[in-house]
C-alpha positions as CSV (number, residue, x, y, z in Angstrom):
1,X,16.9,108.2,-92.3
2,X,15.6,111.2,-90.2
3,X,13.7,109.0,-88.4
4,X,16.5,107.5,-86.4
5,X,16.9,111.1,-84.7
6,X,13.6,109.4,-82.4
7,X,15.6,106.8,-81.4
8,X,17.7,108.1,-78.3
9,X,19.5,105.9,-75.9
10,X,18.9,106.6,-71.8
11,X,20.3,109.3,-70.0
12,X,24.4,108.5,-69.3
13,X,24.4,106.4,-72.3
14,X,25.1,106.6,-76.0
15,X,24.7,104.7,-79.0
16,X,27.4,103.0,-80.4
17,X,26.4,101.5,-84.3
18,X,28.7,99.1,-85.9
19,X,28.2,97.8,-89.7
20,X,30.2,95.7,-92.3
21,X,31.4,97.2,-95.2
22,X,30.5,95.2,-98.0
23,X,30.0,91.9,-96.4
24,X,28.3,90.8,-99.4
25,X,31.3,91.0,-101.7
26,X,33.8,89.9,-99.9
27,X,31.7,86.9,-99.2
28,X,31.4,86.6,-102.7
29,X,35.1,86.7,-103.0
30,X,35.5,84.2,-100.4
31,X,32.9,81.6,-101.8
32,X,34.1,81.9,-105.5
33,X,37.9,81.3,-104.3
34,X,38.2,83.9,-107.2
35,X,41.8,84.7,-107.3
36,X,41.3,88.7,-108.7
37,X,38.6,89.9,-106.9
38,X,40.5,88.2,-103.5
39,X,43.7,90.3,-104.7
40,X,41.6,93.2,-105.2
41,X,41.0,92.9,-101.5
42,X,44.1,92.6,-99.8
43,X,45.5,95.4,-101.5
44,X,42.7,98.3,-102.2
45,X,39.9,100.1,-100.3
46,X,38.2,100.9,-102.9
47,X,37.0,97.8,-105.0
48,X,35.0,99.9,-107.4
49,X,37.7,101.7,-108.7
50,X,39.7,98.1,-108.9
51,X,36.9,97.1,-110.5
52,X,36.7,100.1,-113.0
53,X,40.2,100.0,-113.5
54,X,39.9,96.0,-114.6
55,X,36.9,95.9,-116.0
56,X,37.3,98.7,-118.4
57,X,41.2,98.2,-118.9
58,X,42.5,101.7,-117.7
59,X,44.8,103.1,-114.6
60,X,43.5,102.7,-111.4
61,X,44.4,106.9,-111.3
62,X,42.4,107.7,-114.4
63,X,38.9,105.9,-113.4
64,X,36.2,109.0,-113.6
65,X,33.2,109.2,-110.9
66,X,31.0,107.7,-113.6
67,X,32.7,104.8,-114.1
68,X,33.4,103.9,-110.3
69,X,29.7,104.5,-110.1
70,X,28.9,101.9,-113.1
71,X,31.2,99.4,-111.5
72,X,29.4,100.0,-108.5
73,X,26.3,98.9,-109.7
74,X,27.6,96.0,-111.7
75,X,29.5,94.7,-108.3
76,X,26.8,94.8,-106.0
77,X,24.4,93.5,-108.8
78,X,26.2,90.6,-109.6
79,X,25.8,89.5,-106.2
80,X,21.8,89.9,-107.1
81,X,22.3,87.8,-110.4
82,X,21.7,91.0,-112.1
83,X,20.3,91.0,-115.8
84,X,21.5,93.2,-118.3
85,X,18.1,94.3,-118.4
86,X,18.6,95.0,-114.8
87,X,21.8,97.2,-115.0
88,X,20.8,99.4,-118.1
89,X,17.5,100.0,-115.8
90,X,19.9,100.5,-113.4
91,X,22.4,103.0,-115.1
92,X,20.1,104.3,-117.8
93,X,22.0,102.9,-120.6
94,X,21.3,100.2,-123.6
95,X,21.3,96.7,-123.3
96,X,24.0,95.9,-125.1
97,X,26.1,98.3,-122.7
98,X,24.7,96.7,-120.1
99,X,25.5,93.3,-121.7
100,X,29.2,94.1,-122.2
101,X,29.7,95.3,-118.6
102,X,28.9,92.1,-117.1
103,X,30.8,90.3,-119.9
104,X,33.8,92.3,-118.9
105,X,33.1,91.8,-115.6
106,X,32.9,88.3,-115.9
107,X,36.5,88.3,-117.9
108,X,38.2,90.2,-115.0
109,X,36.8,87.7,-112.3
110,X,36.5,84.7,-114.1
111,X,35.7,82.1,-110.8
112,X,32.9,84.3,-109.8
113,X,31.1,83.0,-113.7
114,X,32.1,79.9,-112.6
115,X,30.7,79.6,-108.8
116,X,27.3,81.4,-109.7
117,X,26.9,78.9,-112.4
118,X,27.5,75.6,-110.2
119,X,25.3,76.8,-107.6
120,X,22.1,77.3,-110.3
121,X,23.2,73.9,-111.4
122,X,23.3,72.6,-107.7
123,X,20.2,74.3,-107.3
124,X,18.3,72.6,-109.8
125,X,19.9,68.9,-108.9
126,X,19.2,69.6,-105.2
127,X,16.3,71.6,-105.2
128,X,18.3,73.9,-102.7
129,X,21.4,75.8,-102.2
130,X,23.4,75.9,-98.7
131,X,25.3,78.9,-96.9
132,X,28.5,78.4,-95.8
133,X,27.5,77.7,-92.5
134,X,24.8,74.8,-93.8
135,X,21.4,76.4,-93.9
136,X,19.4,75.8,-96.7
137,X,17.0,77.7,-98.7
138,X,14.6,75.9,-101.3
139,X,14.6,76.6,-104.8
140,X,11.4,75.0,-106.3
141,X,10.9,78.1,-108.8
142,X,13.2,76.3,-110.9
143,X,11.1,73.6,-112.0
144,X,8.6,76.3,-113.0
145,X,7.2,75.9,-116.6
146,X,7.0,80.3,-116.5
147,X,10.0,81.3,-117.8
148,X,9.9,84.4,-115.3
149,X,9.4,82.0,-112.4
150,X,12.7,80.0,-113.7
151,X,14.4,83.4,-114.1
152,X,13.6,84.7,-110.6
153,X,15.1,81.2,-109.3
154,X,18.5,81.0,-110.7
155,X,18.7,85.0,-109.3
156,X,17.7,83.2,-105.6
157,X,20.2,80.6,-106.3
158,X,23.0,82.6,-107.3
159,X,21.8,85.3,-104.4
160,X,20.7,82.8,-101.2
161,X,24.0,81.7,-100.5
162,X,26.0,84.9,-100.7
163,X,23.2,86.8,-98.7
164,X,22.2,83.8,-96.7
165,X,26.2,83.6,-95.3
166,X,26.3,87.2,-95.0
167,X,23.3,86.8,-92.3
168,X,24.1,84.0,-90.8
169,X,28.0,85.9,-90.1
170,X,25.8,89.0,-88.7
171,X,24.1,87.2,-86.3
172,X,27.3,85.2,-84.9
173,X,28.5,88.2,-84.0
174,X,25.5,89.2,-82.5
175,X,25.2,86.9,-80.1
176,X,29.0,86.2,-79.0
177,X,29.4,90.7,-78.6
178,X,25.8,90.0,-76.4
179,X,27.4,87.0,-74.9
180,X,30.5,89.3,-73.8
181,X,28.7,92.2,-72.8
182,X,26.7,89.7,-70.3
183,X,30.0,87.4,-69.3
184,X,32.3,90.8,-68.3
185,X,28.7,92.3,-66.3
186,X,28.4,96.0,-68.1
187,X,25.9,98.0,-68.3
188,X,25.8,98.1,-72.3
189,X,23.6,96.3,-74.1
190,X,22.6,95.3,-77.3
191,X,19.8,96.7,-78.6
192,X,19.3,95.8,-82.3
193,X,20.8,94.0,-85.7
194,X,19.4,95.4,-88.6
195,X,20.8,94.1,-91.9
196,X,24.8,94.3,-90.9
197,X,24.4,96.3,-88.5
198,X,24.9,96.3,-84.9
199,X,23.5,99.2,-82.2
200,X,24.2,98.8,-78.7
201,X,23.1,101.3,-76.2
202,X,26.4,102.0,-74.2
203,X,27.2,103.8,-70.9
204,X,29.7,106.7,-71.7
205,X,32.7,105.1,-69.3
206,X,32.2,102.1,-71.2
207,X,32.8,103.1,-74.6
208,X,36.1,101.9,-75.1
209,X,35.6,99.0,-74.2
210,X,32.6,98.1,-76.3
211,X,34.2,99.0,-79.1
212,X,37.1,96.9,-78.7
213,X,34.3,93.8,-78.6
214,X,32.1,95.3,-81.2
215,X,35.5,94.9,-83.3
216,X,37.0,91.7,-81.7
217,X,33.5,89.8,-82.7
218,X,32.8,91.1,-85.5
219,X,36.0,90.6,-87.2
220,X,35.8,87.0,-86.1
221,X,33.0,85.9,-86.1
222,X,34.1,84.1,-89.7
223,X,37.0,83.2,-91.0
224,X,37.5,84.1,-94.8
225,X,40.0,84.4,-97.3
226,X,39.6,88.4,-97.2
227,X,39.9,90.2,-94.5
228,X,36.1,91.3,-92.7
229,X,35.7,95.0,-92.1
230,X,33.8,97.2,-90.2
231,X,32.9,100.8,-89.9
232,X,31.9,102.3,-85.9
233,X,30.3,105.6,-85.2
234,X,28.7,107.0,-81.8
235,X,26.0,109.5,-81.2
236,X,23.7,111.0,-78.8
237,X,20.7,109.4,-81.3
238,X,20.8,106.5,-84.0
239,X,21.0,109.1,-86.4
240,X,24.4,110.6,-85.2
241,X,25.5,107.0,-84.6
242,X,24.7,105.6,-88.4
């Protein structure tokens, strides 16, 4: 991360870095239709500690670090098609721990089981799984006669959609927040989209409003069932920014 201290916008200006939080998931959410996690959503910030909470059947209030930290990992990896392999790598526990994590996680938010199966199945009738937006990505590892091969192409065929729609969101917004800039004549400009993240190099008496189309955009540049959020910081470098 140091390295963004290089990266310094022109004299007048600052940067202005905007990022979604957790696209991924709530994509996930929003794909499965999964009635829990969507819940989960509307009604907490923190969908780790939901998570915890659900997954290993306690009070949202009593969740320790640790176990916010295992749910973490069994969130975001799920997302990965994550092995129980994987996750005990991953937390530096057995197998069977592992196991039982993503069994409970799979009893607390049944419809994600369900929608990560049907697209390996679509994947191996098709030969490819879609975004939400349409684009495609080829899945011939699943015809593989190596085991590992097969393996690595359910985890694209569970993973290419939910990643796949998270990009394809990222760059809409990209393009209508460099569309505005352009259409109300400012001086900003976007400068780079890295992952979800936006950076545009903008003039100090211009701040406001770029931030209010850094926001506009990126909130809607997809409807979904849960709300999409992002987080916005400014800086004299793309360090201070991010």
């Amino acid at each position: 991360r140091e390295i963004r201290k290089v990266f310094v916008p022109r004299d007048g200006f600052l940067f202005l870095d905007a990022d979604y939080s957790q696209i991924e998931l709530r994509v996930l959410a929003h794909m499965s239709g999964d009635e829990r996690l969507i819940e989960a959503y509307k009604t907490a910030q923190d969908i780790h500690a939901i998570t915890a909470s659900q997954v290993f059947h306690i009070p949202l209030d009593e969740v320790t670090p640790l176990q916010r930290r295992n749910a973490k990992a069994v969130n975001f990896g799920i997302v990965y098609g994550i092995s129980a392999f994987g996750l005990s790598e991953d937390l530096s526990i057995s197998r069977k721990e592992a196991m039982d994590y993503i069994a409970r996680y799979f009893e607390t938010y049944p419809q994600v089981k369900t929608f990560l199966d049907s697209l390996v199945a679509h994947a191996k009738e098709q030969g490819y799984v879609t975004t939400m937006f349409g684009r495609r990505r080829p899945v011939p590892e699943l015809k593989s006669s190596n085991f590992m091969q097969r393996s690595f192409g359910e985890r694209v065929a569970m993973n290419s959609p939910i990643q796949g729609t998270a990009a394809d969101i990222i760059k809409i917004a990209m393009n209508r927040v460099h569309d505005r800039l352009r259409e109300e004549k400012m001086k900003s400009r976007l400068i780079l989209q890295v992952h979800d993240e936006l950076l545009v190099e903008t003039a100090e008496d211009e701040k406001e409003i770029v931030m209010k189309i850094l926001s506009e955009e990126m909130h809607h540049a997809a409807s979904l069932k849960v709300e999409l959020e992002i987080d916005m910081h400014d800086g004299k470098n793309w360090f201070e920014a991010k």
